[in-house]
Backbone and ligand atoms as CSV (ligand in chain L), in Angstrom:
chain,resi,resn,atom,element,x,y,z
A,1,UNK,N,N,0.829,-1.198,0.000
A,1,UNK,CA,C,0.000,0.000,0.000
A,1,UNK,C,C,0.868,1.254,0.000
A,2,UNK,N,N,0.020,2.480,-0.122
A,2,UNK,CA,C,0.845,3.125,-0.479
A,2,UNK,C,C,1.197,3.828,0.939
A,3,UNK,N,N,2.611,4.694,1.270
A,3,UNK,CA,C,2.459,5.113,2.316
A,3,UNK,C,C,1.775,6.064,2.348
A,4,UNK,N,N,1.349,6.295,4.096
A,4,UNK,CA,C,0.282,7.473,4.231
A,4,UNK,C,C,1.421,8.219,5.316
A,5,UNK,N,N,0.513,9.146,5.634
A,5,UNK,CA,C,1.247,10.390,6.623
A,5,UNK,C,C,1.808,9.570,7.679
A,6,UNK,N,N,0.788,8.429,8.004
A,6,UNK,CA,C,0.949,7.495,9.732
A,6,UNK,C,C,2.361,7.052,9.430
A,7,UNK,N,N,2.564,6.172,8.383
A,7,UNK,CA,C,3.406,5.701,7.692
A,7,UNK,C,C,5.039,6.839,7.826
A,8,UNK,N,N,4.276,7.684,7.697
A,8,UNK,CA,C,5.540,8.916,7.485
A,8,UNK,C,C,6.387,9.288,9.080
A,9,UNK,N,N,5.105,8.889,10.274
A,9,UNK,CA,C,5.378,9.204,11.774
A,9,UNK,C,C,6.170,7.944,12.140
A,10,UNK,N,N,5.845,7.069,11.657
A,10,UNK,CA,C,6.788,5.611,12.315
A,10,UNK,C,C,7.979,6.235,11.657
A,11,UNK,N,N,8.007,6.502,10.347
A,11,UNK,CA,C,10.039,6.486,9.989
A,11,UNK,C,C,10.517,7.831,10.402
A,12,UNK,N,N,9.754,8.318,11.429
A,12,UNK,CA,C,10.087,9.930,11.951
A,12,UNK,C,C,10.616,10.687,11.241
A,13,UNK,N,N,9.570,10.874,9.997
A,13,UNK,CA,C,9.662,11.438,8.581
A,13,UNK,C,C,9.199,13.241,8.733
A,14,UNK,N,N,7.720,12.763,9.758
A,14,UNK,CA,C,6.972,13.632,10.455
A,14,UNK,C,C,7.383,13.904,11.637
A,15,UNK,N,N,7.428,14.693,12.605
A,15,UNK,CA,C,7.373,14.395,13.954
A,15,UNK,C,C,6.080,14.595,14.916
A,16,UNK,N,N,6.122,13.899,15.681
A,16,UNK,CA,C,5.062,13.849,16.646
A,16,UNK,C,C,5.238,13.320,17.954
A,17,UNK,N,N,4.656,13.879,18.462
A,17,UNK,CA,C,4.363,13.298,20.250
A,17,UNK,C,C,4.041,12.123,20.728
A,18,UNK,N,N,5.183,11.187,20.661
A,18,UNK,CA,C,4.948,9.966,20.614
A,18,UNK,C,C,4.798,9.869,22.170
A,19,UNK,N,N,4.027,8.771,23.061
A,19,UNK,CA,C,3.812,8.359,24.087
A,19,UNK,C,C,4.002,6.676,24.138
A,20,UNK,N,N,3.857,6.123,23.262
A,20,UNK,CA,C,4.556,4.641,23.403
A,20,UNK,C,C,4.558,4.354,22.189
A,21,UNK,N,N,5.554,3.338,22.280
A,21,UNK,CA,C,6.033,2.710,20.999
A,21,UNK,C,C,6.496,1.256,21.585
A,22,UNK,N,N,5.967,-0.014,20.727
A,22,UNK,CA,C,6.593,-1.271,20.958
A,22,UNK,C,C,6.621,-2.012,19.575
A,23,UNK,N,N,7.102,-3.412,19.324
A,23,UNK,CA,C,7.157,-3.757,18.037
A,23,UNK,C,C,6.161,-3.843,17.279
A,24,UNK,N,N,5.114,-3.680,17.031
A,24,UNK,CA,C,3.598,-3.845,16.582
A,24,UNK,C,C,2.873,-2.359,16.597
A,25,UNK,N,N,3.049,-1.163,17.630
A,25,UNK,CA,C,2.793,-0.185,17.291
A,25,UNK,C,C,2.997,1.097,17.729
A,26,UNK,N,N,2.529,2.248,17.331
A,26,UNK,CA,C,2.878,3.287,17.945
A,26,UNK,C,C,1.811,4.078,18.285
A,27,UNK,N,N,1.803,5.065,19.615
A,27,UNK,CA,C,1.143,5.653,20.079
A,27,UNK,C,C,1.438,7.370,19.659
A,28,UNK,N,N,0.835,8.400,19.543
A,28,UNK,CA,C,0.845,9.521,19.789
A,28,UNK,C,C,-0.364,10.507,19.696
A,29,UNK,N,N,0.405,11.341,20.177
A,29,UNK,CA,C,-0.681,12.587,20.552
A,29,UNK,C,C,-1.515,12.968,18.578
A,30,UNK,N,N,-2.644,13.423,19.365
A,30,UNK,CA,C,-3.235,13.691,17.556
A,30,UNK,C,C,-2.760,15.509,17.416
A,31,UNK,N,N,-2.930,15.863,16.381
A,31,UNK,CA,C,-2.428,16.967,16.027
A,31,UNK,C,C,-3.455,18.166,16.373
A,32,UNK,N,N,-4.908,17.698,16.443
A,32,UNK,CA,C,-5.998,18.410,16.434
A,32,UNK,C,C,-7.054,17.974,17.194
A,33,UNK,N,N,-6.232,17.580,18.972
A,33,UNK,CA,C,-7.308,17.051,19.659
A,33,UNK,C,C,-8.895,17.509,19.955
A,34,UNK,N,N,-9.309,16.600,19.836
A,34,UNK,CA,C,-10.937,16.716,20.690
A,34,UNK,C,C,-11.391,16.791,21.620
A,35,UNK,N,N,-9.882,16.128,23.000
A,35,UNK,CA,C,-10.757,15.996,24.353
A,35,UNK,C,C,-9.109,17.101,24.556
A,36,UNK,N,N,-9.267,16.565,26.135
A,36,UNK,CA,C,-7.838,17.046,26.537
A,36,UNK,C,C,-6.990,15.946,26.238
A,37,UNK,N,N,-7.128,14.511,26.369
A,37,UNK,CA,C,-6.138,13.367,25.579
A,37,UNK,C,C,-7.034,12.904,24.803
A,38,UNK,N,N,-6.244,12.987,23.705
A,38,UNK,CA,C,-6.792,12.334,22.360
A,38,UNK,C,C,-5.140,11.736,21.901
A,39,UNK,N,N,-5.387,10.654,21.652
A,39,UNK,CA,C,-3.638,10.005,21.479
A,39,UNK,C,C,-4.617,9.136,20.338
A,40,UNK,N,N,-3.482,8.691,19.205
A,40,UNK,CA,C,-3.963,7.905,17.885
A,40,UNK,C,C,-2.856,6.416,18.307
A,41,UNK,N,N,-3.495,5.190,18.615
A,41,UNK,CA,C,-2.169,3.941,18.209
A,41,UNK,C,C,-2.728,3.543,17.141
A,42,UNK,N,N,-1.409,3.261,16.416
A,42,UNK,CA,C,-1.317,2.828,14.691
A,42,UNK,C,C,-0.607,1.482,14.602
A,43,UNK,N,N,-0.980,0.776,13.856
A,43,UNK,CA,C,0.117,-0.778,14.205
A,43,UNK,C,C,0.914,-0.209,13.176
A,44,UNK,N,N,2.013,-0.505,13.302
A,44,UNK,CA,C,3.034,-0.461,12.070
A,44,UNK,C,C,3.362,-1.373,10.931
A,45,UNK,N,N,2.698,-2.100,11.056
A,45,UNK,CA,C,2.224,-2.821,9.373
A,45,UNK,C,C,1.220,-1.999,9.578
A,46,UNK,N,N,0.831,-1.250,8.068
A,46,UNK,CA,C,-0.428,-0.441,8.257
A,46,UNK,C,C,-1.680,-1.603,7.389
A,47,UNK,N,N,-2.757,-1.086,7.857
A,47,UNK,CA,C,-3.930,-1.734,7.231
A,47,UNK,C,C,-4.690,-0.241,6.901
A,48,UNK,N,N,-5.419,-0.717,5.987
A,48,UNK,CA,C,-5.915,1.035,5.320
A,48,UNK,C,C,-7.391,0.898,6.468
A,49,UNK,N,N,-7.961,0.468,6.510
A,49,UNK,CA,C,-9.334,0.403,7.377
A,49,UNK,C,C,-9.539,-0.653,8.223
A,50,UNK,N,N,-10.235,-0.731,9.068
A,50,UNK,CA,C,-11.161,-2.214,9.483
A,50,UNK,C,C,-11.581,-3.153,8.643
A,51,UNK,N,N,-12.488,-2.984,7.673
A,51,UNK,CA,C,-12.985,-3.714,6.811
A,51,UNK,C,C,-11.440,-4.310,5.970
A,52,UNK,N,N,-10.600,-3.883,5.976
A,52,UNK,CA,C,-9.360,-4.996,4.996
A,52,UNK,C,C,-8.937,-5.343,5.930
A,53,UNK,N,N,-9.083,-5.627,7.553
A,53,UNK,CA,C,-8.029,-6.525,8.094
A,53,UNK,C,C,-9.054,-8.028,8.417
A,54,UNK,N,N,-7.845,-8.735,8.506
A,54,UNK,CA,C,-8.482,-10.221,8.523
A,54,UNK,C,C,-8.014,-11.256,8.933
A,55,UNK,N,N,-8.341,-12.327,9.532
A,55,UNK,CA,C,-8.330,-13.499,10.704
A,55,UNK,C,C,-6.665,-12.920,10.947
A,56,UNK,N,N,-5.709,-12.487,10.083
A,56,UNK,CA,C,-4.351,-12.857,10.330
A,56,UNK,C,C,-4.035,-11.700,11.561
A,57,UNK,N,N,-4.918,-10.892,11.318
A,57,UNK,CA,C,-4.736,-9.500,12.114
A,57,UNK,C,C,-5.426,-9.598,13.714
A,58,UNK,N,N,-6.102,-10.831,13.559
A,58,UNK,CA,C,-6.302,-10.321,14.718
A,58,UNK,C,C,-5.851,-10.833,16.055
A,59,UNK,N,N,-4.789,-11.088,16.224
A,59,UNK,CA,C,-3.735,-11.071,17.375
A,59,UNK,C,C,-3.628,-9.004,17.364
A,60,UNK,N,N,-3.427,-8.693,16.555
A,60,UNK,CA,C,-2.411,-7.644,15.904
A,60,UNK,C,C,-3.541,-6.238,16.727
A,61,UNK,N,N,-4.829,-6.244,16.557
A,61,UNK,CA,C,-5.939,-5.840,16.639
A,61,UNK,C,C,-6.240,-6.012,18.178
A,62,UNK,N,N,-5.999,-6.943,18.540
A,62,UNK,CA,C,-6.424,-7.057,20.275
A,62,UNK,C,C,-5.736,-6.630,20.812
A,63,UNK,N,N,-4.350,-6.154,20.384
A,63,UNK,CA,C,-2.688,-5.532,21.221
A,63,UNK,C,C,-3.467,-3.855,21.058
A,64,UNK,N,N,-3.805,-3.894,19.804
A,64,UNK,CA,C,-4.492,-2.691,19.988
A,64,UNK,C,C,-5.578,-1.896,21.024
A,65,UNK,N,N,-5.912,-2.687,21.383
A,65,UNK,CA,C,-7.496,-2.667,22.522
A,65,UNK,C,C,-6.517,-2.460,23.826
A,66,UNK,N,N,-5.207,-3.552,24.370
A,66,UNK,CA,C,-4.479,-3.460,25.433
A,66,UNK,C,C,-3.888,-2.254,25.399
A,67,UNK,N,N,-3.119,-2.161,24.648
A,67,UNK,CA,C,-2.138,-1.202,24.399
A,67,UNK,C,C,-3.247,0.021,24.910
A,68,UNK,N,N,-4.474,0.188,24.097
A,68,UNK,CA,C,-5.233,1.387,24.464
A,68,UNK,C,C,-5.636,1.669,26.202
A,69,UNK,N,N,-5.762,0.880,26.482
A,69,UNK,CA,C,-6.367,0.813,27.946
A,69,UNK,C,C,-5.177,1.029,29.110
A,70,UNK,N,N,-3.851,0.808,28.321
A,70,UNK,CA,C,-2.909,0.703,29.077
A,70,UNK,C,C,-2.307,2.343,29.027
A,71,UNK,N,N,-2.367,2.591,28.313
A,71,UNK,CA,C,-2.128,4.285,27.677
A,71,UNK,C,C,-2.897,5.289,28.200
A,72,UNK,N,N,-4.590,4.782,28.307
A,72,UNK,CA,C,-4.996,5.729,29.132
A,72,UNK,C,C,-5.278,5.259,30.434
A,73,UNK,N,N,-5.323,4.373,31.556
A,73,UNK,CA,C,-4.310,4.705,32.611
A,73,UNK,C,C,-3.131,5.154,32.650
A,74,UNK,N,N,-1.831,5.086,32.277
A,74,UNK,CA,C,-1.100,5.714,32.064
A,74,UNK,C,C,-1.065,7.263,32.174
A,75,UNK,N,N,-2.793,7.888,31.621
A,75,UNK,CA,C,-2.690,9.334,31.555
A,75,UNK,C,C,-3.651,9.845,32.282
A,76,UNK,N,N,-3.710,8.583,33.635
A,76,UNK,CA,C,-4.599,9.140,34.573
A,76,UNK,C,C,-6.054,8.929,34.078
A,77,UNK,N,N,-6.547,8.241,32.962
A,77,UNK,CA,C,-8.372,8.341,33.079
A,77,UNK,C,C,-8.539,6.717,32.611
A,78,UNK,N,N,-8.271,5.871,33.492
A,78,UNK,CA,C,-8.953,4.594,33.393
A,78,UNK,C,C,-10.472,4.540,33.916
A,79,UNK,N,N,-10.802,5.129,34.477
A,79,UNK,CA,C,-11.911,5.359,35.171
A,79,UNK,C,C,-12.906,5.656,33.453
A,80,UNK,N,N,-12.495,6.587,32.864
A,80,UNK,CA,C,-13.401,7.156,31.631
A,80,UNK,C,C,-12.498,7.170,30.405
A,81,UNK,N,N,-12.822,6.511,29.501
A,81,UNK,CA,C,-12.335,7.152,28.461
A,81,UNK,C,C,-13.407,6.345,26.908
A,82,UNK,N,N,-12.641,6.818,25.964
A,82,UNK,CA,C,-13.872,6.297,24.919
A,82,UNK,C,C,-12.672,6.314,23.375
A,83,UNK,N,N,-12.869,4.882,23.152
A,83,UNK,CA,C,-12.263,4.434,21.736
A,83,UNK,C,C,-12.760,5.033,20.312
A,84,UNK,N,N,-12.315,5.297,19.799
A,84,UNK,CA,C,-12.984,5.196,18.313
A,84,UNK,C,C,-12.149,4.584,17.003
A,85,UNK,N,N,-12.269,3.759,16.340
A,85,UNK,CA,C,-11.975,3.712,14.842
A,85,UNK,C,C,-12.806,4.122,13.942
A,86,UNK,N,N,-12.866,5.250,13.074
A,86,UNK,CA,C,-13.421,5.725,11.812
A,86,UNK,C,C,-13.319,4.689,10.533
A,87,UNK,N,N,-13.994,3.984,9.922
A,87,UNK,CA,C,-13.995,3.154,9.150
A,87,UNK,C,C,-14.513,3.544,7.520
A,88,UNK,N,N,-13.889,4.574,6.991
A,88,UNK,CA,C,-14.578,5.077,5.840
A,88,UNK,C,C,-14.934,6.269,5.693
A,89,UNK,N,N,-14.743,7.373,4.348
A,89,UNK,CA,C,-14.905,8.576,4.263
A,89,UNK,C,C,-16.296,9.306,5.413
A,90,UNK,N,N,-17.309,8.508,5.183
A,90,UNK,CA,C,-18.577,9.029,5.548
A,90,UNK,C,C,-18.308,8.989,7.157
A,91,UNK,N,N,-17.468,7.866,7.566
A,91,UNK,CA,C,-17.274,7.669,8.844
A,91,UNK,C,C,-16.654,8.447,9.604
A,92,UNK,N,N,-16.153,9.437,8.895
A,92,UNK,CA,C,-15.315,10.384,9.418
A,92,UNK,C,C,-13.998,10.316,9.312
A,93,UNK,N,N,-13.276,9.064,8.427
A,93,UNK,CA,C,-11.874,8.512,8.606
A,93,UNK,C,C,-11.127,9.183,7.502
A,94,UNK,N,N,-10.051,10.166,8.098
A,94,UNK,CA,C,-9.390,10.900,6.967
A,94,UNK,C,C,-8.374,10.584,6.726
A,95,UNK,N,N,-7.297,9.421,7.589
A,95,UNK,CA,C,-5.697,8.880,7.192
A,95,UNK,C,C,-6.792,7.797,7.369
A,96,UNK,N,N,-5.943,7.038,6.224
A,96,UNK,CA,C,-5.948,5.404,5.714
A,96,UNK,C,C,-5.262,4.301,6.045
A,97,UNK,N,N,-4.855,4.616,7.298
A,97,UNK,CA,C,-4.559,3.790,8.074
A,97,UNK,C,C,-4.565,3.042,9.324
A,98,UNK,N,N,-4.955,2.439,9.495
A,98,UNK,CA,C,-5.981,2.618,10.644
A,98,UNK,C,C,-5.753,2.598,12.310
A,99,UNK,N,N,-6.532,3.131,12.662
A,99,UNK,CA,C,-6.095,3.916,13.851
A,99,UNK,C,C,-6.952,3.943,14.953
A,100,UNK,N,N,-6.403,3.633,16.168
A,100,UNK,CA,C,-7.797,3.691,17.121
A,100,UNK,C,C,-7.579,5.185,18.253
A,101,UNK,N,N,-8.662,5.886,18.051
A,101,UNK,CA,C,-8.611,7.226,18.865
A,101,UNK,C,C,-8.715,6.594,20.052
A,102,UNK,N,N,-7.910,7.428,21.465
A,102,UNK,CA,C,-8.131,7.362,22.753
A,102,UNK,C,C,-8.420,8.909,23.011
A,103,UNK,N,N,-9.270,8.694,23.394
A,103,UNK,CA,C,-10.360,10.076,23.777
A,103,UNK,C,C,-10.171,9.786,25.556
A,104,UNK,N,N,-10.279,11.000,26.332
A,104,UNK,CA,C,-10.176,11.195,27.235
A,104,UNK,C,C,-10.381,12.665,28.254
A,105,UNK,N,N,-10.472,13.042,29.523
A,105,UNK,CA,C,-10.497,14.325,29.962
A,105,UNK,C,C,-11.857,15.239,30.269
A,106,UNK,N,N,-12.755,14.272,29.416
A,106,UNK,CA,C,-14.389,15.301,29.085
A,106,UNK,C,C,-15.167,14.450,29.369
A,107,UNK,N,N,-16.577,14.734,29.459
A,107,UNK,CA,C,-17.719,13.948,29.358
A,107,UNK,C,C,-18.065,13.439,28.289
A,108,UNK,N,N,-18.314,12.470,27.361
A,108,UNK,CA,C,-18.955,11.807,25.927
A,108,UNK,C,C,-19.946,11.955,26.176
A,109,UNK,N,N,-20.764,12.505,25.102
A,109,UNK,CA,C,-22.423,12.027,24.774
A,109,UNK,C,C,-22.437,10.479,24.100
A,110,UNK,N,N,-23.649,10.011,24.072
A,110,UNK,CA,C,-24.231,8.946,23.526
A,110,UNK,C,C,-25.330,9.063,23.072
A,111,UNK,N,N,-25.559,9.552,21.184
A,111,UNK,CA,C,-25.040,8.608,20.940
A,111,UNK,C,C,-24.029,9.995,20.135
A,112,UNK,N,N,-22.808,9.123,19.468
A,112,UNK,CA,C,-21.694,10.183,18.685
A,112,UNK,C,C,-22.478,10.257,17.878
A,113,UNK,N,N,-21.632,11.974,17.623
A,113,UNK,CA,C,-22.068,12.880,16.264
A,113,UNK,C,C,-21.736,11.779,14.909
L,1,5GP,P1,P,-9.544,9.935,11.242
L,1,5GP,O1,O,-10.296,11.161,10.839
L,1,5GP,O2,O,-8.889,9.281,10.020
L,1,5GP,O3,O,-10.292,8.949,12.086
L,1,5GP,O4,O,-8.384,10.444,12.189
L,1,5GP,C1,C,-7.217,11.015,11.703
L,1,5GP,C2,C,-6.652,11.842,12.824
L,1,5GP,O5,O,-5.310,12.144,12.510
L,1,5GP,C3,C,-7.377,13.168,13.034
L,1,5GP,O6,O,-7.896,13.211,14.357
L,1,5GP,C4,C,-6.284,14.209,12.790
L,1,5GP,O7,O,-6.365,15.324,13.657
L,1,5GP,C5,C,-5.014,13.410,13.003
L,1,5GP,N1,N,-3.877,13.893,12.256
L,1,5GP,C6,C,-3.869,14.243,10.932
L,1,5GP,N2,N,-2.629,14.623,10.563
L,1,5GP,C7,C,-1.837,14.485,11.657
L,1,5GP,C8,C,-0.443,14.727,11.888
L,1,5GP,O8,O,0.336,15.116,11.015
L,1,5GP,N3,N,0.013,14.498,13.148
L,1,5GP,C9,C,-0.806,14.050,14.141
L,1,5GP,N4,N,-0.245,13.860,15.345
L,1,5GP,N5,N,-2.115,13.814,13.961
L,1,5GP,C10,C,-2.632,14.027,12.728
């Protein structure tokens, strides 16, 4: 695939506010948060969406879910916080690679915009 920007932050092409990094993926701050923590983890094999990953991914996909939960304790809000993956233009998903938001700091409505 082709590389994307995410792509560009792993070979610290870009720079960014990284908060963890292990062999499978990387964590950082988003550029244009929403809450007071909003951090993006990206696996580093990229997959462009949800819908293209498959049975092989999902070891790869559940590190993702840990990794998230572990990150925000880490930043003080295990108590609250709220995931998102954008899965598609309409979905709101603007890098193609996929990415799970850690939202944190605020109250969430239910249901999302
Ligand atoms: P999506 O809309 O695809 O679900 O999320 C993409 C996210 O990437 C957005 O929240 C956006 O603010 C963030 N983003 C876009 N470009 C950059 C960048 O260069 N650096 C960082 N740290 N975040 C970015």
């Amino acid at each position: 695939m082709m590389d994307t920007l995410f792509s560009k932050i792993i070979a610290r092409q870009i720079p960014a506010d990284i908060v963890y990094e292990d062999e499978l993926c990387l964590a950082f701050r988003d550029i244009n948060p929403q809450a007071p923590v909003h951090i993006l983890i990206i696996p580093k094999n990229p997959i462009p969406k949800v819908i293209d990953a498959t049975e092989a991914d999902k070891d790869l996909l559940g590190h993702l879910l840990i990794v998230a939960g572990k990150i925000a304790k880490n930043e003080g809000h295990e108590e609250a916080f709220r995931l998102v993956i954008n899965n598609g233009e309409n979905a709101g998903q603007s890098v193609f690679h996929l990415h799970v938001h850690i939202l944190a700091g605020r109250n969430f409505n239910w249901p999302p915009g």
